[in-house]
C-alpha atoms as one frame of an Amber mdcrd trajectory, in Angstrom:
protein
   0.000   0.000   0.000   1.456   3.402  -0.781   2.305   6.126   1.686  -0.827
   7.846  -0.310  -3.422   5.321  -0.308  -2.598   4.886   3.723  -3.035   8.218
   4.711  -6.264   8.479   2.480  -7.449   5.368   4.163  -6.659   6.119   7.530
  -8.417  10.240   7.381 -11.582   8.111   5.790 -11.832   6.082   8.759 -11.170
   8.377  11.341 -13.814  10.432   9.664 -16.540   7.244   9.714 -15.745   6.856
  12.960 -16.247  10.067  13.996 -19.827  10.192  12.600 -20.735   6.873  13.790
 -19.834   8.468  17.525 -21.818  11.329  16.688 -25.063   9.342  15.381 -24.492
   6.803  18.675 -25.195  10.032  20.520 -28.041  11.272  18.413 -29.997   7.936
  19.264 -30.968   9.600  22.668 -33.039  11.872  19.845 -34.779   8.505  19.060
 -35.782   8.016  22.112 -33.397   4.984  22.247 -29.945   4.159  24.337 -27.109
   6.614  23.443 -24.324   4.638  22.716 -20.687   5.451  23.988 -18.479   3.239
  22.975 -15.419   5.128  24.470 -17.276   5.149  28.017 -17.859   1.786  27.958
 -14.072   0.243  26.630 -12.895   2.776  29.317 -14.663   1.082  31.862 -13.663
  -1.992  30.876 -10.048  -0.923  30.976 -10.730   0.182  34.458 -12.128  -2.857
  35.392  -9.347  -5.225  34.063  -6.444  -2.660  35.689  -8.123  -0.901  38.825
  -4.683   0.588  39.564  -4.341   2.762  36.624  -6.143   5.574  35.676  -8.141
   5.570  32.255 -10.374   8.495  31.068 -13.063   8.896  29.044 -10.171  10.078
  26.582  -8.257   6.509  26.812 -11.408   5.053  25.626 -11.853   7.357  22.706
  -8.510   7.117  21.311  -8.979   3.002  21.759 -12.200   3.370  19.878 -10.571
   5.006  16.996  -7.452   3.047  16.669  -9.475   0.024  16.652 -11.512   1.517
  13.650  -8.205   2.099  11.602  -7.296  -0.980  12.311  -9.754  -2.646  11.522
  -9.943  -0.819   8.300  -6.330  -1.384   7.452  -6.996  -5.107   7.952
């Protein structure tokens, strides 16, 4: 893959993912359950390592990653 096609692929993704967080919020609007992904792999993180101290942040940058990943793959 070229240095152009990965950079292209990775901006696309973070974009999706951005307004996939957004419309997970907007569900609330719906009257159904928000969804926050980056809360809830933050608590998980918290839960598997009670010593260390993830944020809301942590969980969000996990959330992305994964997506660009996972579009990489």
């Amino acid at each position: 893959m070229s240095g152009d096609r990965f950079w292209k692929t990775v901006v696309a993704r973070l974009i999706a993912m951005f307004t996939m967080t957004v419309t997970g919020f907007w569900q609330s609007g719906l009257r159904l359950n928000p969804v926050d992904v980056g809360a809830m792999l933050a608590k998980n993180m918290m839960a598997a390592h009670p010593n260390l101290p993830y944020s809301l942040a942590a969980g969000n940058l996990v959330h992305f990653a994964n997506g660009v990943i996972i579009a990489m793959i």
